[in-house]
PyMOL Python script that loads the backbone (N, CA, C, O; Angstrom):
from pymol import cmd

cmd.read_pdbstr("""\
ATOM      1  N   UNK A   1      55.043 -99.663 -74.762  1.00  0.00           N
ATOM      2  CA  UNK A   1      55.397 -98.467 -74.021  1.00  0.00           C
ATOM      3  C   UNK A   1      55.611 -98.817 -72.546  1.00  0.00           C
ATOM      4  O   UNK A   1      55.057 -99.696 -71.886  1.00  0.00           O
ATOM      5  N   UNK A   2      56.449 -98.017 -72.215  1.00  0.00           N
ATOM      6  CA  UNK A   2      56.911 -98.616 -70.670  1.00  0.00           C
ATOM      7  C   UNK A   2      55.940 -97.669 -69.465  1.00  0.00           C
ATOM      8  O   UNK A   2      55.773 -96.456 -69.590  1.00  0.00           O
ATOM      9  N   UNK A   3      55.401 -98.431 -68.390  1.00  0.00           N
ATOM     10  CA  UNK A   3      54.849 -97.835 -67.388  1.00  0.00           C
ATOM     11  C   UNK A   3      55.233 -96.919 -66.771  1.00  0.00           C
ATOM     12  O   UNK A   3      56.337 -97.012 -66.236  1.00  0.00           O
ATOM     13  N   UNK A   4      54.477 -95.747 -66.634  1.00  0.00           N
ATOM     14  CA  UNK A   4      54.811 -94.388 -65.796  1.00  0.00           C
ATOM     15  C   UNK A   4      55.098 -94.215 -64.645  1.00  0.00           C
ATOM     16  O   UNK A   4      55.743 -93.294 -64.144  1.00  0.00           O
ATOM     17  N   UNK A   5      54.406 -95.519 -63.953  1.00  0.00           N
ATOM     18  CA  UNK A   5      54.774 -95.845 -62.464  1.00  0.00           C
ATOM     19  C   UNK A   5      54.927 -97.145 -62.613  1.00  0.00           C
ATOM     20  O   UNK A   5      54.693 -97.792 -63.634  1.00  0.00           O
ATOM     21  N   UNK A   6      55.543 -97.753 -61.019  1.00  0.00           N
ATOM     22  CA  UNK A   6      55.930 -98.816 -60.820  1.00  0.00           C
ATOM     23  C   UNK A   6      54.377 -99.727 -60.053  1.00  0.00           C
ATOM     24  O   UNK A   6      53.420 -98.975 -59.868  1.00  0.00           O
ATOM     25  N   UNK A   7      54.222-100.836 -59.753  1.00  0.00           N
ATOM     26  CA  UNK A   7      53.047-101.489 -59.744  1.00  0.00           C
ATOM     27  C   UNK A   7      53.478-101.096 -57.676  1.00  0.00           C
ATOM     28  O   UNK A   7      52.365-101.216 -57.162  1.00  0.00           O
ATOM     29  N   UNK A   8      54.282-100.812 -56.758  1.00  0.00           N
ATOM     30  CA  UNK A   8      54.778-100.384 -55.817  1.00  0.00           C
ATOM     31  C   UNK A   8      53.960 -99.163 -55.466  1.00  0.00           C
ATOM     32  O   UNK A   8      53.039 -99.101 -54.652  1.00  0.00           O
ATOM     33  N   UNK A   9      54.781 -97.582 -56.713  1.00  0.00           N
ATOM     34  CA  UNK A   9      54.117 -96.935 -56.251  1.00  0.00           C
ATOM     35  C   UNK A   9      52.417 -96.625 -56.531  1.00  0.00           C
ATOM     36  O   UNK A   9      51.668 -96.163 -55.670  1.00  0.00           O
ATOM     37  N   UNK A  10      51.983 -97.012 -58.017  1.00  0.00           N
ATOM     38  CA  UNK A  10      50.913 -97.452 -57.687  1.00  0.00           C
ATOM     39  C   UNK A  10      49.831 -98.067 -56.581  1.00  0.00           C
ATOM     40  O   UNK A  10      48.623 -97.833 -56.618  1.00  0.00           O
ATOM     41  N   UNK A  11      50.315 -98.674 -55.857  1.00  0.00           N
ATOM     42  CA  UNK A  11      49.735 -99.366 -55.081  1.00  0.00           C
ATOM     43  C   UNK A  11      49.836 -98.495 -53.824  1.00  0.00           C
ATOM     44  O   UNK A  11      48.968 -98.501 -52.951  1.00  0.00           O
ATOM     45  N   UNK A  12      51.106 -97.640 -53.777  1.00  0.00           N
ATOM     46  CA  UNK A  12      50.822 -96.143 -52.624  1.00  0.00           C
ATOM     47  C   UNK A  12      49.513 -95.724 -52.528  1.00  0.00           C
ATOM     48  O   UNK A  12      48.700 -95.668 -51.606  1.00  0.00           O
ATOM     49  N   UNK A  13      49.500 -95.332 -54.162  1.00  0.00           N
ATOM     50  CA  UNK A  13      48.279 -93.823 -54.653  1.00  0.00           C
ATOM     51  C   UNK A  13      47.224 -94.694 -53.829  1.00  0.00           C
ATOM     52  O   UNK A  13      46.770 -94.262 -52.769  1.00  0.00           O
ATOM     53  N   UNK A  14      46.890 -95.800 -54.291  1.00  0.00           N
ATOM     54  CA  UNK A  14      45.433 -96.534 -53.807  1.00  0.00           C
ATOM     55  C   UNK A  14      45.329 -96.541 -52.354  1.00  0.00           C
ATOM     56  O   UNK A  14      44.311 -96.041 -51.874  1.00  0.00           O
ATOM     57  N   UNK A  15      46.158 -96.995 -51.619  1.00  0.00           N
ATOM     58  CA  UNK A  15      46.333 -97.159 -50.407  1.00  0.00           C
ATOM     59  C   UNK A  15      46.016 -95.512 -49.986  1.00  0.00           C
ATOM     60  O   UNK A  15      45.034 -95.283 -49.280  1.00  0.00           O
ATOM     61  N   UNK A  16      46.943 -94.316 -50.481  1.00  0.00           N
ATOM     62  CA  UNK A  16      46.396 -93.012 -50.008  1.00  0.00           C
ATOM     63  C   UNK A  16      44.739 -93.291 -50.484  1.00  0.00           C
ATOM     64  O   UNK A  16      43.778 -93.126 -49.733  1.00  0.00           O
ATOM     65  N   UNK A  17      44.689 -93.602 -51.451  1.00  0.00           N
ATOM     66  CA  UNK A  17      43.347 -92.924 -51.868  1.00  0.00           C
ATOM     67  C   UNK A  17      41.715 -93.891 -50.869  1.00  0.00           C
ATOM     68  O   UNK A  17      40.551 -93.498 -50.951  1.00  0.00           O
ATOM     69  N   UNK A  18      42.105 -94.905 -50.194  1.00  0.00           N
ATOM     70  CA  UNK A  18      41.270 -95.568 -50.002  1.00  0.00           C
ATOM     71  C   UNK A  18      41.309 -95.195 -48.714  1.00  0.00           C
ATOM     72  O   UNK A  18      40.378 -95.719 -48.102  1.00  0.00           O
ATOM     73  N   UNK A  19      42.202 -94.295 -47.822  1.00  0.00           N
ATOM     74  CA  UNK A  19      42.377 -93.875 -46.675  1.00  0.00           C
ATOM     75  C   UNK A  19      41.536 -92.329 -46.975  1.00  0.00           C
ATOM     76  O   UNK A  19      40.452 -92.171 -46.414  1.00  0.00           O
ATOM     77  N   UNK A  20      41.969 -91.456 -47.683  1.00  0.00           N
ATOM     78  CA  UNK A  20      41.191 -90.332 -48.415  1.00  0.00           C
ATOM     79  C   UNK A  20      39.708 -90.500 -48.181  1.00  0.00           C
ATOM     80  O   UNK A  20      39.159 -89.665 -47.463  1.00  0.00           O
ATOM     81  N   UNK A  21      39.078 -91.368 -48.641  1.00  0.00           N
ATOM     82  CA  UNK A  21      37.527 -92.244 -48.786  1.00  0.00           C
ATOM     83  C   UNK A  21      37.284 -92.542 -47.868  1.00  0.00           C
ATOM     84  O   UNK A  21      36.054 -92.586 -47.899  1.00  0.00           O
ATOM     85  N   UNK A  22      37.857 -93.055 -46.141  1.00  0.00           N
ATOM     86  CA  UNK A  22      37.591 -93.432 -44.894  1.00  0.00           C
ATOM     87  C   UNK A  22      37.907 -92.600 -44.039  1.00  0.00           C
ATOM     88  O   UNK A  22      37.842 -92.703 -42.814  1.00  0.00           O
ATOM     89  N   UNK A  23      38.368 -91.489 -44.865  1.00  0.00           N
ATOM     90  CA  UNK A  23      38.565 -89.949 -43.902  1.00  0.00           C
ATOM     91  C   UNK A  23      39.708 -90.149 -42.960  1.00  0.00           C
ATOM     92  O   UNK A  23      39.943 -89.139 -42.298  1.00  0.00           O
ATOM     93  N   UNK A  24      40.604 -91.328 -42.678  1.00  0.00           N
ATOM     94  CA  UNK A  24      41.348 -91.163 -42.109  1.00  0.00           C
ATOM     95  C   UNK A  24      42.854 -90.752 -42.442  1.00  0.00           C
ATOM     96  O   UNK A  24      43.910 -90.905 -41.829  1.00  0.00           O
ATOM     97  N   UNK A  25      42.518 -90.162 -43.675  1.00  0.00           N
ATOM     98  CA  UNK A  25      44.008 -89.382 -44.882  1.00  0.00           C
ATOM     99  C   UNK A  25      44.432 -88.005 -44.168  1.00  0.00           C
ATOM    100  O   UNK A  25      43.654 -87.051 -44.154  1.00  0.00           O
ATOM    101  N   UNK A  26      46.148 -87.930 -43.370  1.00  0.00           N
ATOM    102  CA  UNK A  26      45.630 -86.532 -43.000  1.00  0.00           C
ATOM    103  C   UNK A  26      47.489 -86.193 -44.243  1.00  0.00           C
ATOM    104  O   UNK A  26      48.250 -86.954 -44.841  1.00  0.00           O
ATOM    105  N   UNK A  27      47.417 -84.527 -44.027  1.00  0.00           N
ATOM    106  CA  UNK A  27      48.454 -84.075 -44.672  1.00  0.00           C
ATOM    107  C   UNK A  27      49.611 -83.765 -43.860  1.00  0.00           C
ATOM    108  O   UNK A  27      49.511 -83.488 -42.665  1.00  0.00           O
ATOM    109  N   UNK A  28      50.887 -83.812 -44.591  1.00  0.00           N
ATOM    110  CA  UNK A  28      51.854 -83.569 -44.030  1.00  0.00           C
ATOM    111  C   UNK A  28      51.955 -82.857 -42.481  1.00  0.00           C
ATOM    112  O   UNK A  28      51.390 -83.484 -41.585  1.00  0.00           O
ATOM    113  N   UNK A  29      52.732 -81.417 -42.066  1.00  0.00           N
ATOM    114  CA  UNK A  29      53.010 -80.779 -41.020  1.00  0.00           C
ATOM    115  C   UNK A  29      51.722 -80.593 -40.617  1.00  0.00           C
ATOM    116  O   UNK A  29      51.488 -80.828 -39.431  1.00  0.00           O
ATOM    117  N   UNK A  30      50.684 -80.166 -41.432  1.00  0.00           N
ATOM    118  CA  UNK A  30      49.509 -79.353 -40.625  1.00  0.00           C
ATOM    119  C   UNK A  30      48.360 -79.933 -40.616  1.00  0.00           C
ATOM    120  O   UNK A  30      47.327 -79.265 -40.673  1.00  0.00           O
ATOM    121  N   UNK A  31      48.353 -81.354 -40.539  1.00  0.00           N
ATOM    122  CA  UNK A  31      48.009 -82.363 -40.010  1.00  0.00           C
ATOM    123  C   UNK A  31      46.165 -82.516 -40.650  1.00  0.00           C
ATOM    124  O   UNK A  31      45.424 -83.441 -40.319  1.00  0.00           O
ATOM    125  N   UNK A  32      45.820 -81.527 -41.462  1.00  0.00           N
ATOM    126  CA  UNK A  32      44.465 -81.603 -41.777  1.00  0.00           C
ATOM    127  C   UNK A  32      44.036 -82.952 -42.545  1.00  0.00           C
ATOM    128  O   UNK A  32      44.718 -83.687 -43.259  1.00  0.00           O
ATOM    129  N   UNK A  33      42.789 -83.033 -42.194  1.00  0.00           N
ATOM    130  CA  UNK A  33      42.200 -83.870 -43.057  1.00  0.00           C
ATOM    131  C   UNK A  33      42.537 -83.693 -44.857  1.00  0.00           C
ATOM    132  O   UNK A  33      42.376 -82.669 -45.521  1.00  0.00           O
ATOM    133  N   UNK A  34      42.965 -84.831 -45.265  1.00  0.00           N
ATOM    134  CA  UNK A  34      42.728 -84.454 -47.117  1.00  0.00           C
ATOM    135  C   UNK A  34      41.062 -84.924 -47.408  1.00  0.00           C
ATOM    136  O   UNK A  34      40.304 -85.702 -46.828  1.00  0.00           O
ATOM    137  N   UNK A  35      40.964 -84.305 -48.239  1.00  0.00           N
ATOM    138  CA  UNK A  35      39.563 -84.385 -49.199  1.00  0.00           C
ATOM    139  C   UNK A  35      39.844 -84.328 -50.690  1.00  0.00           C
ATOM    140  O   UNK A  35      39.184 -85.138 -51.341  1.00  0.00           O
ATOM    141  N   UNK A  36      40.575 -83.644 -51.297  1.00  0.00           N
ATOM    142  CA  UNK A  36      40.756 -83.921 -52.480  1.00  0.00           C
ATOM    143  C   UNK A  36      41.665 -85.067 -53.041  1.00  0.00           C
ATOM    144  O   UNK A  36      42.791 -85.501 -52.800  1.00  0.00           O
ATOM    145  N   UNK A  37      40.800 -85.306 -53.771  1.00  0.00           N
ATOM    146  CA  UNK A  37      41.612 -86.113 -54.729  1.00  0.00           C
ATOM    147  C   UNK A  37      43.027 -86.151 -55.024  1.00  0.00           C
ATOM    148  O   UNK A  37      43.918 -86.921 -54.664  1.00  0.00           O
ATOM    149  N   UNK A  38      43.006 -84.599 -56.150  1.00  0.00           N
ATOM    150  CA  UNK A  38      44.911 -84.422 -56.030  1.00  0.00           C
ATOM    151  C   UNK A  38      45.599 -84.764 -55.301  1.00  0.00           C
ATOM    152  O   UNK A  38      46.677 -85.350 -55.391  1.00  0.00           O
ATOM    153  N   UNK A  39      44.780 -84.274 -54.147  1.00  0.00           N
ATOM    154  CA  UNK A  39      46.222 -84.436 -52.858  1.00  0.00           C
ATOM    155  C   UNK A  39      46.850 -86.174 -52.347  1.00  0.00           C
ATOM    156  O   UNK A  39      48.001 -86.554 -52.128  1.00  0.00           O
ATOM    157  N   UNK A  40      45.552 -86.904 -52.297  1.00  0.00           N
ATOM    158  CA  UNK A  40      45.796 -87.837 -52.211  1.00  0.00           C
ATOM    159  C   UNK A  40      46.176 -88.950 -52.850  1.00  0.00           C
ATOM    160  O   UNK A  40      46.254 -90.109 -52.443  1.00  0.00           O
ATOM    161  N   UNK A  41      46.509 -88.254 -54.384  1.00  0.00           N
ATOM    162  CA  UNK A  41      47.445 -89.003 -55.205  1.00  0.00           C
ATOM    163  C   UNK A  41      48.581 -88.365 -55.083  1.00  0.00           C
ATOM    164  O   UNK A  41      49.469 -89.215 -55.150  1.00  0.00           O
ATOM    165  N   UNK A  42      49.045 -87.279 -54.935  1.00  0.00           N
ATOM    166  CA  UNK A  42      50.301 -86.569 -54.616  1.00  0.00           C
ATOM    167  C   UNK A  42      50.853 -86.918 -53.213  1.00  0.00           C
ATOM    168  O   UNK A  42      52.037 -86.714 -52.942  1.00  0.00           O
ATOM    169  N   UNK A  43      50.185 -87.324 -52.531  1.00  0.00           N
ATOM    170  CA  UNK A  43      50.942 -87.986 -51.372  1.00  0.00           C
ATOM    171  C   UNK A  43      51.080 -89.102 -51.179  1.00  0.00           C
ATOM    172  O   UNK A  43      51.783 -89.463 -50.235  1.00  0.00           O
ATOM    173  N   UNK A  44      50.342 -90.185 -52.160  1.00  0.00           N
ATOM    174  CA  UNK A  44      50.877 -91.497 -52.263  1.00  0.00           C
ATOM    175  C   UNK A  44      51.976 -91.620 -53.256  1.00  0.00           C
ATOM    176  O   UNK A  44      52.665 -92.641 -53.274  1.00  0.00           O
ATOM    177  N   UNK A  45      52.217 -90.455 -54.236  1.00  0.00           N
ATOM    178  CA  UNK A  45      53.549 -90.914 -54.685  1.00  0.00           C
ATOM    179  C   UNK A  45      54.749 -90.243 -54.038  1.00  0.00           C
ATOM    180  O   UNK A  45      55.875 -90.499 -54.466  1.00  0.00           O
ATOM    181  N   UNK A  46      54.582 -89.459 -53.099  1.00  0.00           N
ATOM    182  CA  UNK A  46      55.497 -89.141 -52.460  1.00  0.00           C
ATOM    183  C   UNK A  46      56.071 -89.759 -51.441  1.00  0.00           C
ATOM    184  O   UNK A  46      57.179 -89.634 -50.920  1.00  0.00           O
ATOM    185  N   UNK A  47      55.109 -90.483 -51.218  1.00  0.00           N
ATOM    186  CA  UNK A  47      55.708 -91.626 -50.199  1.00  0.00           C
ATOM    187  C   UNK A  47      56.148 -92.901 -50.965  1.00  0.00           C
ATOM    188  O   UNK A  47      56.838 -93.749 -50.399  1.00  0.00           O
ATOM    189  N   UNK A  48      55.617 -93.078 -52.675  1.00  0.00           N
ATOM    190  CA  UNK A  48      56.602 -94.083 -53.103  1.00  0.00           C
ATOM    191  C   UNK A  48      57.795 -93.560 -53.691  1.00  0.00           C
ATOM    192  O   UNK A  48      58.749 -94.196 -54.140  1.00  0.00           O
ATOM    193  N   UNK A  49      57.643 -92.448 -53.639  1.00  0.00           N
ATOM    194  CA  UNK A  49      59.694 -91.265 -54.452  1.00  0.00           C
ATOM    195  C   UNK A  49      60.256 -91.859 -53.081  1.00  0.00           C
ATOM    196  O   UNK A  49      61.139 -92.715 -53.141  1.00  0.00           O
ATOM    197  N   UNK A  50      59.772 -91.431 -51.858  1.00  0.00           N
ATOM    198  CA  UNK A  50      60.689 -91.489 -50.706  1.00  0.00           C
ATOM    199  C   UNK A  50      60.977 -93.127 -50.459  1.00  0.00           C
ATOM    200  O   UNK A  50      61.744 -93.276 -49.507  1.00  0.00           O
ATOM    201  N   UNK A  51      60.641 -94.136 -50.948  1.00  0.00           N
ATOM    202  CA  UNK A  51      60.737 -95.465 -51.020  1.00  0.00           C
ATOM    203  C   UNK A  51      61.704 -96.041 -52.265  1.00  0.00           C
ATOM    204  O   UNK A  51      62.042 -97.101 -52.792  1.00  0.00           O
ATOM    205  N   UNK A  52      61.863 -94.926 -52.340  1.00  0.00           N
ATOM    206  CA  UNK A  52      62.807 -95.428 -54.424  1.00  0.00           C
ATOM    207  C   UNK A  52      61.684 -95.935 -55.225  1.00  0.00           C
ATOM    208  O   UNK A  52      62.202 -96.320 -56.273  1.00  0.00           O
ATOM    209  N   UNK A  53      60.683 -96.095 -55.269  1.00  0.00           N
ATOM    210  CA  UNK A  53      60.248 -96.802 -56.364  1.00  0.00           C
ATOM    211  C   UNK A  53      59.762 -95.645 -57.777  1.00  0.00           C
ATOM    212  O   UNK A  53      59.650 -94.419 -57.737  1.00  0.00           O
ATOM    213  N   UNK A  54      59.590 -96.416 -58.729  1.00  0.00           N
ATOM    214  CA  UNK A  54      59.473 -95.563 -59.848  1.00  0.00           C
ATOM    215  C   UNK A  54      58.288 -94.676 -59.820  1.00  0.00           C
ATOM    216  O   UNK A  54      57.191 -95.163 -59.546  1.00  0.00           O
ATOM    217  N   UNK A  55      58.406 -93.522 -60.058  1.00  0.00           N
ATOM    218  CA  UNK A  55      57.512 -92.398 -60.416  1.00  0.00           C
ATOM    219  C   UNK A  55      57.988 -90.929 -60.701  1.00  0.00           C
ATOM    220  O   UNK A  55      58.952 -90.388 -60.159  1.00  0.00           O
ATOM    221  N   UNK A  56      57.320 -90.482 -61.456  1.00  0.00           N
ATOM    222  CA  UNK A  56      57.691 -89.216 -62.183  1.00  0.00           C
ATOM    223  C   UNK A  56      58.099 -88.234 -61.122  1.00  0.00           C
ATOM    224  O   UNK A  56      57.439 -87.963 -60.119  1.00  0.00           O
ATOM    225  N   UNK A  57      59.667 -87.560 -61.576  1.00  0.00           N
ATOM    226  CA  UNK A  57      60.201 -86.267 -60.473  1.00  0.00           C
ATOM    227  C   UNK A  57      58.492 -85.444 -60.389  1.00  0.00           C
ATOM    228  O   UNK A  57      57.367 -85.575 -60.871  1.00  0.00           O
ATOM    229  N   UNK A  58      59.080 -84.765 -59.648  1.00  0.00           N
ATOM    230  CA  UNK A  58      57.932 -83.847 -58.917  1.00  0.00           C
ATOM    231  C   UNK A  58      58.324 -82.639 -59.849  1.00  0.00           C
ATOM    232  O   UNK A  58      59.413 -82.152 -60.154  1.00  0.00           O
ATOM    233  N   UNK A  59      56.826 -82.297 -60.237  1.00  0.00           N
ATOM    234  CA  UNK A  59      57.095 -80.929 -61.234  1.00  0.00           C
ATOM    235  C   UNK A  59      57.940 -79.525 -60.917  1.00  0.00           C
ATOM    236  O   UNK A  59      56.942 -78.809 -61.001  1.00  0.00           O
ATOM    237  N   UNK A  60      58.583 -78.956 -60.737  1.00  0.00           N
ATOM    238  CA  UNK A  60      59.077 -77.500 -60.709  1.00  0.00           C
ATOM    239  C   UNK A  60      57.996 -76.782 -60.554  1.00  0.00           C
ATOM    240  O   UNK A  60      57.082 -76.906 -61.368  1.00  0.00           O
ATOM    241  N   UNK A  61      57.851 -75.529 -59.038  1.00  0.00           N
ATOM    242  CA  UNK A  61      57.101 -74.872 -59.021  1.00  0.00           C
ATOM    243  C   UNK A  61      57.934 -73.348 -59.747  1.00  0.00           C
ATOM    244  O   UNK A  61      57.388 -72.389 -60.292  1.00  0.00           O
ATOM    245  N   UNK A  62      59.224 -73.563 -59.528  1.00  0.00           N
ATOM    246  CA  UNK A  62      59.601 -72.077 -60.193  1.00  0.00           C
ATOM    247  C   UNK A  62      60.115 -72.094 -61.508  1.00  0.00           C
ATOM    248  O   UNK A  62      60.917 -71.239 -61.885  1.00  0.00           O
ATOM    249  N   UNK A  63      59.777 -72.858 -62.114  1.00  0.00           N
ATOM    250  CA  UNK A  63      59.475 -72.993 -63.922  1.00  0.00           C
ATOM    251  C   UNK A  63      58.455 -72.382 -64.099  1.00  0.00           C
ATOM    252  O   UNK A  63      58.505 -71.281 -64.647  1.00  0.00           O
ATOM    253  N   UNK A  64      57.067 -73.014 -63.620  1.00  0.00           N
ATOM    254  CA  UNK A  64      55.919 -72.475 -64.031  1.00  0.00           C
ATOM    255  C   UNK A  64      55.720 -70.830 -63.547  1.00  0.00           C
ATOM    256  O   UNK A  64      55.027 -70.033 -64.180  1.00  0.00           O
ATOM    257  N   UNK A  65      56.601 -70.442 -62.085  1.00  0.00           N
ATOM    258  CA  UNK A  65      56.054 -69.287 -61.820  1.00  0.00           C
ATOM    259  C   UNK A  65      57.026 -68.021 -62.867  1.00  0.00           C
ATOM    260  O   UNK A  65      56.677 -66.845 -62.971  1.00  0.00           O
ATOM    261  N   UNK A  66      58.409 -68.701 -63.627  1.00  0.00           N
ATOM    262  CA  UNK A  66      58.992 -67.830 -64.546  1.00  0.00           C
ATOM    263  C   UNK A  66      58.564 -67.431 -65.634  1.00  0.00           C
ATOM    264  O   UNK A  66      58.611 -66.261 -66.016  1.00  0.00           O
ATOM    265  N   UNK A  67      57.915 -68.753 -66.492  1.00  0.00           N
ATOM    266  CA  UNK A  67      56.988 -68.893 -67.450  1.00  0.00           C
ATOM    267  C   UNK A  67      55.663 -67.663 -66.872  1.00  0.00           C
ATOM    268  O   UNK A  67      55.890 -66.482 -67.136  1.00  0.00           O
ATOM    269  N   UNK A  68      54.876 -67.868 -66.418  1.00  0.00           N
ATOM    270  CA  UNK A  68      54.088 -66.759 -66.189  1.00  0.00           C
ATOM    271  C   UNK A  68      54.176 -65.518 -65.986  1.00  0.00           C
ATOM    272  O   UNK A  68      53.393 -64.619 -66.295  1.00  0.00           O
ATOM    273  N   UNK A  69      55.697 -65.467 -65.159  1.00  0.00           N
ATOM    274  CA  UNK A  69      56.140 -63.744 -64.844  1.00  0.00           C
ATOM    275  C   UNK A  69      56.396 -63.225 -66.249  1.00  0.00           C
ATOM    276  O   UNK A  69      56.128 -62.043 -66.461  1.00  0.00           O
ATOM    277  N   UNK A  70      57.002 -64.152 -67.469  1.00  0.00           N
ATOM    278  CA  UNK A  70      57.221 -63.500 -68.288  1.00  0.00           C
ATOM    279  C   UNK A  70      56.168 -63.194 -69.488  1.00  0.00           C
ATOM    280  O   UNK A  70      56.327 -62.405 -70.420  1.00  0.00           O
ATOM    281  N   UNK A  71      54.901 -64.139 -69.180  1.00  0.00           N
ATOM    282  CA  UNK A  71      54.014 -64.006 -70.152  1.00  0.00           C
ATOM    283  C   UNK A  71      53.437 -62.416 -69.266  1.00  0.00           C
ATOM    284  O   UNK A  71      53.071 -61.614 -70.125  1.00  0.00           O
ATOM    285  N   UNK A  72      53.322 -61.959 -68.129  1.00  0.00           N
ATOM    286  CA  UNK A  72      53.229 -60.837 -67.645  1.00  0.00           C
ATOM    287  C   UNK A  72      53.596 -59.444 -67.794  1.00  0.00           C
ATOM    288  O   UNK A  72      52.892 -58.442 -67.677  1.00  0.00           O
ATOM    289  N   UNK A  73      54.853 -59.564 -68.082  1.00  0.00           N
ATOM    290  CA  UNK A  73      55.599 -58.540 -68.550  1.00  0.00           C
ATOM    291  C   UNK A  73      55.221 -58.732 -70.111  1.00  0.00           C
ATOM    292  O   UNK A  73      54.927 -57.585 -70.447  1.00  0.00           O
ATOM    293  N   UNK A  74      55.131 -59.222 -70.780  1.00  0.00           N
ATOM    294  CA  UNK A  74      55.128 -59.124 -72.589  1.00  0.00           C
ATOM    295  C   UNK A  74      53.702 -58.639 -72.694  1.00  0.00           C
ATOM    296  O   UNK A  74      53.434 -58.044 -73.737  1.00  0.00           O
ATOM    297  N   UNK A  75      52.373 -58.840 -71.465  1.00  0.00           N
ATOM    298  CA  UNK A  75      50.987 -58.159 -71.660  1.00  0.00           C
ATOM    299  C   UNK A  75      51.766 -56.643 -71.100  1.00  0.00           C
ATOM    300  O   UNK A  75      51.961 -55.906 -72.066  1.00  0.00           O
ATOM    301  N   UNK A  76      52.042 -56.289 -70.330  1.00  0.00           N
ATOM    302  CA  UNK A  76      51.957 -54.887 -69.349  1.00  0.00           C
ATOM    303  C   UNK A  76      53.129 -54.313 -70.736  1.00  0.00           C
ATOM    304  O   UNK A  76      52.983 -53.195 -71.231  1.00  0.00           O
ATOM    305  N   UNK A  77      54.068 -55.126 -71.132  1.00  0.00           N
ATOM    306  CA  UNK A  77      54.508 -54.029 -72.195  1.00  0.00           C
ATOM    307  C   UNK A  77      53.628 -53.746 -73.756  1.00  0.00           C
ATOM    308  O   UNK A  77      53.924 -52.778 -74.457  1.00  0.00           O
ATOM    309  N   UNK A  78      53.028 -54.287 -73.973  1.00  0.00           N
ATOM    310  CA  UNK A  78      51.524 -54.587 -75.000  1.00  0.00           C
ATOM    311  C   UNK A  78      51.313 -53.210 -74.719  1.00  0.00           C
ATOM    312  O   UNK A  78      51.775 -52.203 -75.256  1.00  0.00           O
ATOM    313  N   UNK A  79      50.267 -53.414 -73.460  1.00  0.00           N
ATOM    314  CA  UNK A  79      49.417 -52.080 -73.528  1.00  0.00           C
ATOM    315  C   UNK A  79      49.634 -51.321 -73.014  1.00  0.00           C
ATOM    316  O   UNK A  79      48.627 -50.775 -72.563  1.00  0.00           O
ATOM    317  N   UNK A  80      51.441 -50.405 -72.504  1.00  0.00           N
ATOM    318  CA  UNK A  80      52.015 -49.520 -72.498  1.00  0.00           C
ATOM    319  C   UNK A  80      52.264 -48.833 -73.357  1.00  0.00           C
ATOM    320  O   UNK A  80      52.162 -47.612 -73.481  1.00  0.00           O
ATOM    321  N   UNK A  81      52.803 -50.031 -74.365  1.00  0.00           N
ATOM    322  CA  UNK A  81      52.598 -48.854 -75.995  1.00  0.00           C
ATOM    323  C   UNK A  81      51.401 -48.635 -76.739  1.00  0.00           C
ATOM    324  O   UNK A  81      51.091 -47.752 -77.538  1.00  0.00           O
ATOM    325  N   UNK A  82      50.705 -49.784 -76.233  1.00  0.00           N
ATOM    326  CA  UNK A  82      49.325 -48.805 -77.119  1.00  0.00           C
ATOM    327  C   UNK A  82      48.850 -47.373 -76.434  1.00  0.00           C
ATOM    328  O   UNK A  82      48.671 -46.320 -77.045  1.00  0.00           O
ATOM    329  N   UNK A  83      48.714 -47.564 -75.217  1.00  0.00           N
ATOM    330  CA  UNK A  83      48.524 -46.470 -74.668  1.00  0.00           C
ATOM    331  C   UNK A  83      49.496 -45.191 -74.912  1.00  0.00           C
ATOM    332  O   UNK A  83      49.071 -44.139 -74.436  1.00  0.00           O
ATOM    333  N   UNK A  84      50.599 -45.145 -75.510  1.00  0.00           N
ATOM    334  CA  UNK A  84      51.267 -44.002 -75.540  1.00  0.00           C
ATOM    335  C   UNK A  84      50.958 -43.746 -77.493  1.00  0.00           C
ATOM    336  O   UNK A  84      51.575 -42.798 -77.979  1.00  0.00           O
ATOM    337  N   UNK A  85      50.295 -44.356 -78.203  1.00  0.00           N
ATOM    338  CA  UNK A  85      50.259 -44.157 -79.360  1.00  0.00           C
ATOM    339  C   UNK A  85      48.616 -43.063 -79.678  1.00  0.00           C
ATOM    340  O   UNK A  85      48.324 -42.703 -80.819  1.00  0.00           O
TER     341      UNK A  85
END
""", "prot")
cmd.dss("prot")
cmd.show_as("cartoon", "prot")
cmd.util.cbc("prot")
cmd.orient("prot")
């Protein structure tokens, strides 16, 4: 099976993550300290996407938020008709 990442951007994530651990990891525009975890694997592969090296596109936030609007509407129409029965 072929690797999900490249041994490049791999070596981002660690580099974020070992900066994360020495507190000197900050985030993008608003400059805060990172502390979590997530973040500091999400910003070491973003800095290996922005390098070309191999790693998975970045997920779609407005997939997931369509998917949910519509599991929303199929509850609120649920118990509209029960309520009118």
């Amino acid at each position: 099976m072929a690797r999900k990442y490249s041994k490049g951007s791999a070596a981002k994530v660690e580099r974020a993550m070992k900066k994360r651990k020495k507190g000197t990891l900050r985030s993008g525009s608003s400059g805060k300290k990172v502390t979590s975890r997530k973040q500091a694997i999400a910003i070491g592969l973003s800095e290996a996407r922005r390098e070309g090296k191999k790693a998975p596109a970045k997920k779609s936030k407005s997939f997931s938020k369509k998917a949910s609007r519509k599991k929303t509407k199929k509850r609120k129409a649920k118990t509209s008709k029960s309520r009118k029965s």
